[in-house]
VMD Tcl script that builds the backbone (N, CA, C; Angstrom):
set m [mol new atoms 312]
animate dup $m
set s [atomselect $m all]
$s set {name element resname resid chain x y z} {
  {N N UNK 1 A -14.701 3.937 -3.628}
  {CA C UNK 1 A -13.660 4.179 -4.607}
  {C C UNK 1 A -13.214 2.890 -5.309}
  {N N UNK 2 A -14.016 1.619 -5.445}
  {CA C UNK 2 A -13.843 0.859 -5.834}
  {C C UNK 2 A -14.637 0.583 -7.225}
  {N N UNK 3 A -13.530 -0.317 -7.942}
  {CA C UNK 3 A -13.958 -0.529 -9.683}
  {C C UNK 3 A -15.482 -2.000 -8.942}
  {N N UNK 4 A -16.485 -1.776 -8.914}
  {CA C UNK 4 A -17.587 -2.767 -8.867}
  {C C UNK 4 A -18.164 -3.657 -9.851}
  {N N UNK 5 A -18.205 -3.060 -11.273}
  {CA C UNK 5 A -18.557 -3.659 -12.253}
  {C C UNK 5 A -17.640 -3.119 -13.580}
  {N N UNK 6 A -17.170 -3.912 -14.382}
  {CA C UNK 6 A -16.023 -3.793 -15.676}
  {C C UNK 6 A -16.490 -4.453 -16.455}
  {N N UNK 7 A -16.732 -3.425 -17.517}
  {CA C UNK 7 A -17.016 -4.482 -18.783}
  {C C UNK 7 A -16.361 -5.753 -19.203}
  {N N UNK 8 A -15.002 -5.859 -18.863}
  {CA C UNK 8 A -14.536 -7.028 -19.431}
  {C C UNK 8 A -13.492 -7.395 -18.265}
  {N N UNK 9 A -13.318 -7.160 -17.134}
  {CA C UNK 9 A -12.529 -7.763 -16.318}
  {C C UNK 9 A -13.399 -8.095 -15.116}
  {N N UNK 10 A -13.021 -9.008 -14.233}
  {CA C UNK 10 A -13.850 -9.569 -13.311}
  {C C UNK 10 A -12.842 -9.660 -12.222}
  {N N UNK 11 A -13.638 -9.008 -10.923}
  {CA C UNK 11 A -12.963 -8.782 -9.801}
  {C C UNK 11 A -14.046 -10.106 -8.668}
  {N N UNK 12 A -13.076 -11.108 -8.635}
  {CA C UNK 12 A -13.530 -11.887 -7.444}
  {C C UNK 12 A -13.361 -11.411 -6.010}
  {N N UNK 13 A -14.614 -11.126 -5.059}
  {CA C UNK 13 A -14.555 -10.774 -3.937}
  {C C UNK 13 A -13.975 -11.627 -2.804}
  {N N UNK 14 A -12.947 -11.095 -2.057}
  {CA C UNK 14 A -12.008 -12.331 -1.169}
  {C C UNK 14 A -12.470 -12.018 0.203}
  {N N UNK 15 A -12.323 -12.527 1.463}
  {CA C UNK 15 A -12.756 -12.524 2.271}
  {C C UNK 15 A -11.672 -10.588 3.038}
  {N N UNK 16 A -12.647 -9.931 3.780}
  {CA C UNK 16 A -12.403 -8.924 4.175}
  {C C UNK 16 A -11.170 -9.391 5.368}
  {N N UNK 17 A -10.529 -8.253 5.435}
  {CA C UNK 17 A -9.099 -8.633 6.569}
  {C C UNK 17 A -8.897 -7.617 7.083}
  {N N UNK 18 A -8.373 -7.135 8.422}
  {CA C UNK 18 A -8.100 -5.934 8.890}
  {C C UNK 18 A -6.262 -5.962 8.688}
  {N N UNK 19 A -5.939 -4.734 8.998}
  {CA C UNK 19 A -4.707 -4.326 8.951}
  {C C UNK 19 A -4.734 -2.863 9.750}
  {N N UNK 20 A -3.498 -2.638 10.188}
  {CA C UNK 20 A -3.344 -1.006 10.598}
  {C C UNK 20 A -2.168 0.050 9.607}
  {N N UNK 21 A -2.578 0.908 9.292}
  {CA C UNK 21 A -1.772 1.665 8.713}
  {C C UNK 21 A -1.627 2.792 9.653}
  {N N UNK 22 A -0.469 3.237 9.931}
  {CA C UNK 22 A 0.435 4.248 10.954}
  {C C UNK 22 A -0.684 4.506 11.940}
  {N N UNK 23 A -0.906 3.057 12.647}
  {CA C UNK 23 A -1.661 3.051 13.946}
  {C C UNK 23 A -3.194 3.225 14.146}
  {N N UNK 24 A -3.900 3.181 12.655}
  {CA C UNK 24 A -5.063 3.173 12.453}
  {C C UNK 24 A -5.669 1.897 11.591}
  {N N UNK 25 A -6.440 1.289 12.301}
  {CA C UNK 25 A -7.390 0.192 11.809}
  {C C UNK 25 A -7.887 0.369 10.514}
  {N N UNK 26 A -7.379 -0.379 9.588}
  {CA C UNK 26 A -7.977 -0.340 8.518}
  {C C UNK 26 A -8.880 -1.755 7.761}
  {N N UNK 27 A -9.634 -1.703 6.644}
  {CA C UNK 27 A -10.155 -3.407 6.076}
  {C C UNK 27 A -10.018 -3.373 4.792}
  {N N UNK 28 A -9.173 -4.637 4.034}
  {CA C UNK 28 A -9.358 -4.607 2.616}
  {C C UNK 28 A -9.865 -5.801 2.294}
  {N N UNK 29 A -9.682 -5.903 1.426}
  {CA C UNK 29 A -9.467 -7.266 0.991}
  {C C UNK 29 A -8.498 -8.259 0.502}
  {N N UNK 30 A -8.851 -9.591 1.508}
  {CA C UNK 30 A -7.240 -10.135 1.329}
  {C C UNK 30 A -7.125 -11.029 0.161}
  {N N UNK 31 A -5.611 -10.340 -0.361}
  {CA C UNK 31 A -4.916 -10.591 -1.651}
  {C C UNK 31 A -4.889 -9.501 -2.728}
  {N N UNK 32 A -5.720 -8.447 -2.232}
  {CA C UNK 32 A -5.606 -7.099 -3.375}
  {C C UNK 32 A -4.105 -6.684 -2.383}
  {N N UNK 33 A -4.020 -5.455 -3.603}
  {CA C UNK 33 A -2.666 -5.046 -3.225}
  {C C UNK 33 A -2.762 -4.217 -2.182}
  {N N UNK 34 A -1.566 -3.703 -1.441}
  {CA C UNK 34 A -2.055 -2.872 -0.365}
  {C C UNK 34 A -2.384 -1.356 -0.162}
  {N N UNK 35 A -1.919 -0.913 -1.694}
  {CA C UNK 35 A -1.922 0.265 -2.123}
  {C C UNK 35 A -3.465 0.467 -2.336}
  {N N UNK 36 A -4.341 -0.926 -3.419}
  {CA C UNK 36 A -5.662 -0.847 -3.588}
  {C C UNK 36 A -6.679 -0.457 -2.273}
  {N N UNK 37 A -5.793 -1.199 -1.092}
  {CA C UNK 37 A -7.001 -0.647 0.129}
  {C C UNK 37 A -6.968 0.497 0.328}
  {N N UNK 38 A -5.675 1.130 0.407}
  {CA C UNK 38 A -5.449 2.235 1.129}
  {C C UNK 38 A -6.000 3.920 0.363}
  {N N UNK 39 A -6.113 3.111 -1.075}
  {CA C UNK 39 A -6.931 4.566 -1.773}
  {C C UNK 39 A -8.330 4.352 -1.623}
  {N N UNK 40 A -8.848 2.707 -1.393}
  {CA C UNK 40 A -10.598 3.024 -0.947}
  {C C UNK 40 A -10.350 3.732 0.100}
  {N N UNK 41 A -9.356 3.350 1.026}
  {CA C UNK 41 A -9.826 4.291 2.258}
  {C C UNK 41 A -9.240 5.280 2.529}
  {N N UNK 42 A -9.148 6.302 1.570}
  {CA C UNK 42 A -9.164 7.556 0.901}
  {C C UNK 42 A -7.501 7.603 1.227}
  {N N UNK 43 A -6.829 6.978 1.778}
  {CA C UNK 43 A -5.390 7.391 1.293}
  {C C UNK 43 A -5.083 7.941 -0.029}
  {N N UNK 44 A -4.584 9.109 -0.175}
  {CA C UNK 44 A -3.986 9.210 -1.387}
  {C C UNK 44 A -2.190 9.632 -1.625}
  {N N UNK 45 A -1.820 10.161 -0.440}
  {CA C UNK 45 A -0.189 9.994 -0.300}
  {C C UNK 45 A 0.541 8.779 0.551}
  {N N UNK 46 A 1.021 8.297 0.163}
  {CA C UNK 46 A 1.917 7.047 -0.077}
  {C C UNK 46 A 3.063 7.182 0.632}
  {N N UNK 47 A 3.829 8.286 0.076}
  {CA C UNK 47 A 5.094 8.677 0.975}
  {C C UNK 47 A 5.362 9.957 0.299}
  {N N UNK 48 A 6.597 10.469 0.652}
  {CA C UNK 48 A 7.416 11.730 -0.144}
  {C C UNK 48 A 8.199 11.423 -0.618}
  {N N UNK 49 A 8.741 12.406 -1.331}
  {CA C UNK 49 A 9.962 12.344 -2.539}
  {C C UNK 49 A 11.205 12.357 -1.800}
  {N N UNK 50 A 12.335 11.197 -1.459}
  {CA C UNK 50 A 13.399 11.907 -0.058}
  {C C UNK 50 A 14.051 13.350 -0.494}
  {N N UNK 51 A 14.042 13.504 -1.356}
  {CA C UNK 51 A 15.125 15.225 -1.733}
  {C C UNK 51 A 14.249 16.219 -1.095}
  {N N UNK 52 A 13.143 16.475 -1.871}
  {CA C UNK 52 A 12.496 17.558 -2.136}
  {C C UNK 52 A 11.118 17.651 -1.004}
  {N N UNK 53 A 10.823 16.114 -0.741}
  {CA C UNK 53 A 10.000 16.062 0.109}
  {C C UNK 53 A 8.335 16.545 -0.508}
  {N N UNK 54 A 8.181 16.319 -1.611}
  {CA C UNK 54 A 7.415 16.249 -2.503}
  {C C UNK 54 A 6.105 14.826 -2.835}
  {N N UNK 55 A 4.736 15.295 -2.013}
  {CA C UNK 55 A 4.073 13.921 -2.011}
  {C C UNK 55 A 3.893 12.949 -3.261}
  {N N UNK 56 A 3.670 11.626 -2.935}
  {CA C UNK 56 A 3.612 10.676 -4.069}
  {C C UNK 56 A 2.576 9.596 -3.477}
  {N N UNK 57 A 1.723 9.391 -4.790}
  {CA C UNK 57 A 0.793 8.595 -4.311}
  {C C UNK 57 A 0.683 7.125 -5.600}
  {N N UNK 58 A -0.329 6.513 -5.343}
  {CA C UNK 58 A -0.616 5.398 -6.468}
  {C C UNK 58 A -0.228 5.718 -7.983}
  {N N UNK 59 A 0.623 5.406 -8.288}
  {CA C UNK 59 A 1.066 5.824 -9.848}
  {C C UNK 59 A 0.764 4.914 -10.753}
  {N N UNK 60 A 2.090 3.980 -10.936}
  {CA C UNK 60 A 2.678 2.259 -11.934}
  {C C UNK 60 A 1.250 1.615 -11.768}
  {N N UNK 61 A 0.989 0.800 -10.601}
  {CA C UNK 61 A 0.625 0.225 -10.307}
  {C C UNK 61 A 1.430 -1.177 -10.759}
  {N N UNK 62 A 2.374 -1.422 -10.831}
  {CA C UNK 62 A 2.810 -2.875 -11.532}
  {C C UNK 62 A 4.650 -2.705 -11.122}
  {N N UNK 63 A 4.500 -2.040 -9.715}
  {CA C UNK 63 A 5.964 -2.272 -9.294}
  {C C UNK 63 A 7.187 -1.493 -9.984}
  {N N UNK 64 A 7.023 -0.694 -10.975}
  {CA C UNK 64 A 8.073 -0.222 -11.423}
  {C C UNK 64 A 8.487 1.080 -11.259}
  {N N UNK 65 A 7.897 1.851 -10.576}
  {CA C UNK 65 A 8.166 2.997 -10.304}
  {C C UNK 65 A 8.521 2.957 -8.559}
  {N N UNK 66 A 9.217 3.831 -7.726}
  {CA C UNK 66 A 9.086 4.131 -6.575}
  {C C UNK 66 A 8.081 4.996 -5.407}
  {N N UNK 67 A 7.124 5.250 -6.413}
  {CA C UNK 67 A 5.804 6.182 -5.619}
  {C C UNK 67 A 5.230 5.417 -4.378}
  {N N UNK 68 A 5.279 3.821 -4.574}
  {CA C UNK 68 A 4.592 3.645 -3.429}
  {C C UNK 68 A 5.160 2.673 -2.007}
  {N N UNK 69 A 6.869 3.430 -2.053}
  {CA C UNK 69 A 7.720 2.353 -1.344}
  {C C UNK 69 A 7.286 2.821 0.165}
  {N N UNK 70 A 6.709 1.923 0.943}
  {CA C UNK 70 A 6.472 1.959 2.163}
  {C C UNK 70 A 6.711 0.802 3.658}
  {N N UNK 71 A 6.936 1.133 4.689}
  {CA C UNK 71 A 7.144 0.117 5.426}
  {C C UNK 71 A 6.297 -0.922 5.808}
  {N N UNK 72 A 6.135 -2.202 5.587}
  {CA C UNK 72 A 4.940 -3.231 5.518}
  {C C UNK 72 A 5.703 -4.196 7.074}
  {N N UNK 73 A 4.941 -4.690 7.764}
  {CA C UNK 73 A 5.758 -5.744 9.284}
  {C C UNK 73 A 7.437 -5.808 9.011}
  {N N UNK 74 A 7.808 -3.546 9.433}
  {CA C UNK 74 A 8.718 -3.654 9.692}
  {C C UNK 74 A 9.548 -3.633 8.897}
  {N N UNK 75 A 9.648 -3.746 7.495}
  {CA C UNK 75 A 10.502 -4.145 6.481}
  {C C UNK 75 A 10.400 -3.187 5.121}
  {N N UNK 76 A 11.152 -2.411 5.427}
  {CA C UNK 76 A 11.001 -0.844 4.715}
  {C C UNK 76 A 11.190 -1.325 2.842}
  {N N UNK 77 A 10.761 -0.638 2.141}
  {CA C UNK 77 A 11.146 -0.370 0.937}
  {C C UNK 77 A 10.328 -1.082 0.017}
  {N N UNK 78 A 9.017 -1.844 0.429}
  {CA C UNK 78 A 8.020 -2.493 0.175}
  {C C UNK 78 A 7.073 -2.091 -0.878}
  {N N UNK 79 A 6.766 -1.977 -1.730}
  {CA C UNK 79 A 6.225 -1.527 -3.191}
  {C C UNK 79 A 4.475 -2.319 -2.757}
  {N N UNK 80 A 3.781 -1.588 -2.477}
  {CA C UNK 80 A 2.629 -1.692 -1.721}
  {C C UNK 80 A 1.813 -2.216 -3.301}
  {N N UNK 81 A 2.216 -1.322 -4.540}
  {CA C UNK 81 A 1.493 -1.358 -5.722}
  {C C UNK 81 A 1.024 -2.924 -5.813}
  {N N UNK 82 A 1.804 -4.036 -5.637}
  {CA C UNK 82 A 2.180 -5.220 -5.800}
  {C C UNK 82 A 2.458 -6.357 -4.717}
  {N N UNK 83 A 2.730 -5.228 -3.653}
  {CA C UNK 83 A 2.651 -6.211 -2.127}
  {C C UNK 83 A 0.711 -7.072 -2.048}
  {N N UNK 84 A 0.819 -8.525 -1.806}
  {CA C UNK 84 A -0.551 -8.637 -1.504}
  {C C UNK 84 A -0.675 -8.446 0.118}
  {N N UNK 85 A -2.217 -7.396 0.151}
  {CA C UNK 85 A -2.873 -7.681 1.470}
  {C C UNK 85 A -2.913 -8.984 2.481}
  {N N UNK 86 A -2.592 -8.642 3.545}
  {CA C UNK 86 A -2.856 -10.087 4.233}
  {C C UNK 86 A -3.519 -9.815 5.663}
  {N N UNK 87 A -3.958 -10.346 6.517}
  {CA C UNK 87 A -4.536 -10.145 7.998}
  {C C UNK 87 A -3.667 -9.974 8.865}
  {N N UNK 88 A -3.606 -8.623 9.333}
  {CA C UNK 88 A -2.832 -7.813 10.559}
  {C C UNK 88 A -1.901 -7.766 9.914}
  {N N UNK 89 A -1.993 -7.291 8.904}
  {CA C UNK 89 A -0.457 -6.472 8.204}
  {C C UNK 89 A -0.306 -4.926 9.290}
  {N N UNK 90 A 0.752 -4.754 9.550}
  {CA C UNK 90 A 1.332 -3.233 9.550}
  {C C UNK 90 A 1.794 -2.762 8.645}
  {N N UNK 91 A 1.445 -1.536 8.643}
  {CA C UNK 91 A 1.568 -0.707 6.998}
  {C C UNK 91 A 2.209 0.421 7.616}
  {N N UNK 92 A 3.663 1.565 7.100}
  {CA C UNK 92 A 3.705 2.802 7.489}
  {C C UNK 92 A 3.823 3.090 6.513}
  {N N UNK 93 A 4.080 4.715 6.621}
  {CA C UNK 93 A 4.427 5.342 6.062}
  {C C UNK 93 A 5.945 5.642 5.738}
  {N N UNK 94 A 6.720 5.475 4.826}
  {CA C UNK 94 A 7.907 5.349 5.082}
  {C C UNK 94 A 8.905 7.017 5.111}
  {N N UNK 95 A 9.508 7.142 6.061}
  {CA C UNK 95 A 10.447 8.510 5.648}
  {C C UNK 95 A 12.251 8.157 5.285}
  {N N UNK 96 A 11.943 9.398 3.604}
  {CA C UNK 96 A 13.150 8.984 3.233}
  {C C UNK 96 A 13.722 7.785 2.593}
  {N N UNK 97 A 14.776 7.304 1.908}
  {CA C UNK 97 A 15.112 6.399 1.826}
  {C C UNK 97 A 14.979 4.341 2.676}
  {N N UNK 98 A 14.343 4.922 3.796}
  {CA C UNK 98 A 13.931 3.296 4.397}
  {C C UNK 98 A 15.253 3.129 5.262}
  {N N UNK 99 A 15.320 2.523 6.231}
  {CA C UNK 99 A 16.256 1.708 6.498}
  {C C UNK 99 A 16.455 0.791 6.559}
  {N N UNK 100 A 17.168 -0.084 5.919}
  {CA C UNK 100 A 17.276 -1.331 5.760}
  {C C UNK 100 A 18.155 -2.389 6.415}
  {N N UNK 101 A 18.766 -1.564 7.292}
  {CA C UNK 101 A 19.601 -2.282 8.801}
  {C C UNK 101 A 18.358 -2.638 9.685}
  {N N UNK 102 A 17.097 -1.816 9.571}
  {CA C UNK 102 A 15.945 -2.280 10.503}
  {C C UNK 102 A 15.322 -3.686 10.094}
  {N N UNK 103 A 16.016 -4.449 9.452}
  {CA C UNK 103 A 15.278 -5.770 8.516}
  {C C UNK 103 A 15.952 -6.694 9.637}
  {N N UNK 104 A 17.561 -6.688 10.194}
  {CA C UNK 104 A 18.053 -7.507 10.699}
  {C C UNK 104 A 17.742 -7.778 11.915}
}
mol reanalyze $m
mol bondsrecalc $m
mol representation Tube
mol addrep $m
């Protein structure tokens, strides 16, 4: 599910990194965003809507929307679109609004 060749943009390949998302081993590449790994590896819901509970997946891509706020090492409300990948990240899934007393 990856863009491999672009006519006019150029994707430099970075060294591969593991991470776990909600307790499963995952590999991207480190410095793409974390949202980018998680749809190669077929993630496509992100979180829910807190009201309605309505799935949401990769939208903006550029941080401005809330589709892809998730918990990253612990620290809820994390915009994955724009978060960079790094080695042994924890990734969840976030429910609801986040808590943000869990930061302290």
């Amino acid at each position: 599910m990856r863009i491999e060749d672009h006519p006019i943009l150029t994707y430099p390949r970075r060294r591969l990194v593991t991470f776990t998302f909600d307790g499963q081993e995952m590999t991207g590449y480190e410095g793409e965003p974390i949202a980018a790994a998680l749809h190669d590896a077929g993630v496509r819901v992100l979180r829910e809507s807190p009201k309605l509970h309505r799935p949401r997946g990769f939208y903006c891509a550029i941080g401005n929307c809330s589709s892809c706020l998730m918990r990253v090492d612990g620290k809820p409300n994390v915009r994955v679109c724009v978060e960079e990948l790094k080695e042994g990240m924890t990734v969840e899934t976030q429910k609801g609004k986040g808590d943000l007393l869990a930061e302290l």
